[in-house]
N, C-alpha and C positions, 0 to 999 in steps of 0.2 A: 504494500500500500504506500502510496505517495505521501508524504507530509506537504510538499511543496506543491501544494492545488496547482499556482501557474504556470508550471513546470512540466507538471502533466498535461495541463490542456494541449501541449507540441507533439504528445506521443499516440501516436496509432496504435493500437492492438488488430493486429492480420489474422483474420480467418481464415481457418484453414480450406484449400479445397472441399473438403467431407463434410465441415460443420452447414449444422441446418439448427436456426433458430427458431423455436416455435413458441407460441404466446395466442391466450385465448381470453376474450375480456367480455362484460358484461354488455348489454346495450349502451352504459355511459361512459365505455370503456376503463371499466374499472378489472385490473387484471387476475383473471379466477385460473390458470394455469401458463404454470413456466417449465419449462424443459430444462435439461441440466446443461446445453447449450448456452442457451439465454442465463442461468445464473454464472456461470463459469466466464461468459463474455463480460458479461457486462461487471460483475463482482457484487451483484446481490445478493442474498439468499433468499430461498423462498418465502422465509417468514417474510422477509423485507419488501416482498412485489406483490404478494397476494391483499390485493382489496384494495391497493394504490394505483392510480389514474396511470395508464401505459405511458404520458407525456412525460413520467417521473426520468426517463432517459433520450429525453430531448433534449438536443445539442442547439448551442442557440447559434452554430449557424445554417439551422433549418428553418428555411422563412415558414410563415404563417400560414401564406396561404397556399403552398403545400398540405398542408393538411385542412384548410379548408376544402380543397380541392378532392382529398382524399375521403371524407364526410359526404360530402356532396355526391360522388360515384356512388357509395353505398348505401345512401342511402336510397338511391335508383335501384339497387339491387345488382351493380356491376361490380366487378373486381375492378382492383388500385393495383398495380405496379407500378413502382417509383423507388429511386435509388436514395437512402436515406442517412445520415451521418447520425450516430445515437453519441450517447454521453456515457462513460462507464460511472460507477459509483466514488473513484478516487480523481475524477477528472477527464482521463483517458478518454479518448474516442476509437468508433469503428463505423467502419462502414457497411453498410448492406444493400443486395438488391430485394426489396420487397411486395411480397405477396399477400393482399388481403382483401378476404372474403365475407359477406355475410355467413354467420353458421343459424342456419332454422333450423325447427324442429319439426314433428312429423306433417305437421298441419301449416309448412309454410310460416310459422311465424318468425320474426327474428329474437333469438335469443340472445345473439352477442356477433361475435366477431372474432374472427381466425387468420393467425397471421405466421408463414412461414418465408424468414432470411435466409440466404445465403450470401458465399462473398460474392463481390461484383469484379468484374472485367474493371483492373486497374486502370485503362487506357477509356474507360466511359465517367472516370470522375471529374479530370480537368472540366469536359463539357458541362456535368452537373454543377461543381463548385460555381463555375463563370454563371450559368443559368438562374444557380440560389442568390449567388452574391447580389442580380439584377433585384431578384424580388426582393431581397433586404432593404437595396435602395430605395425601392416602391415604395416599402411599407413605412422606412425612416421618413421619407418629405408626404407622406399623406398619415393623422394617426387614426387609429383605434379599427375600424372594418373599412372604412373607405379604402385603406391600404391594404386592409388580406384580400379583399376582394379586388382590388385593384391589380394588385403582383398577381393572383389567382389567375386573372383573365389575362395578364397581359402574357402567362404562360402559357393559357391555352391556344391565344394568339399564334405566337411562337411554331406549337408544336403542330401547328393545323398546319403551318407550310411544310413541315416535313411529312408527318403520315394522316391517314383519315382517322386517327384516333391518338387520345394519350396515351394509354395502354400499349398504342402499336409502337408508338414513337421509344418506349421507356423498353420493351421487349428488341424494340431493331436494337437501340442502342446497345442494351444488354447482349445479343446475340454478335452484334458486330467487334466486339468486347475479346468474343472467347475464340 
């Protein structure tokens, strides 16, 4: 463990090819299962994740409206792919590419949310980081929703000229990656 929080903030933790992070959360996204992946990465323990808001490993340099963005597919009922930078518990960051789904139950309803990491294509971050960095600016000169919804759309903007969906855009990248 790091004493020196700012010192950590500079250091990556790399996932290994094989690691698969998985994590399951309520409707308000309050986290009801961790894998021993997801505690080992990030330096949790499960007492520590269970019934805590998943954002509890949000790196603040992941804009806002990324995960406006991410809310907003789901709650359509589509999966979210998008590459994610998290926060370990002594500082540390990692990166991921992520997968998340509504989880219903027998009758269609929504019960929570299901979400499986892995590592990303090294050579797809530069483009993410340049991508986040814009939205931060967004959200820095406009405040409070004017700015996650602003960065939100100016990303989808963005990725409408490269594929006919987000999802496609964050899968080509990821695939162009490996």
């Amino acid at each position: 463990m790091y004493n020196d929080q700012t010192a950590a903030l500079e250091v990556e933790v790399m996932l290994k090819d094989d690691d698969l992070i998985v994590s399951k959360t309520d409707k308000k996204g309050k986290i009801t299962y961790a894998n021993r992946s997801f505690m080992k990465i990030s330096g949790y323990s499960e007492k520590m994740l269970l019934g805590e808001p998943h954002n509890l490993i949000r790196h603040s340099d992941m804009p806002r409206g990324a995960y406006r963005l991410m809310w907003k597919m789901l709650q359509n009922g589509e999966e979210f792919f998008a590459f994610v930078k998290n926060r370990c518990i002594d500082g540390r960051y990692y990166w991921v590419f992520a997968n998340v789904t509504v989880d219903l139950d027998a009758h269609g309803e929504v019960q929570g949310y299901f979400s499986v990491r892995r590592k990303p294509p090294r050579s797809a971050l530069p483009t993410c980081e340049a991508l986040y960095r814009q939205m931060r600016d967004i959200e820095a000169r406009y405040p409070g929703n004017d700015g996650v919804n602003r960065s939100m759309n100016w990303l989808l903007e963005y990725v409408e000229a490269l594929a006919p969906s987000f999802n496609e855009a964050m899968i080509t990248l990821y695939q162009q990656g490996n």
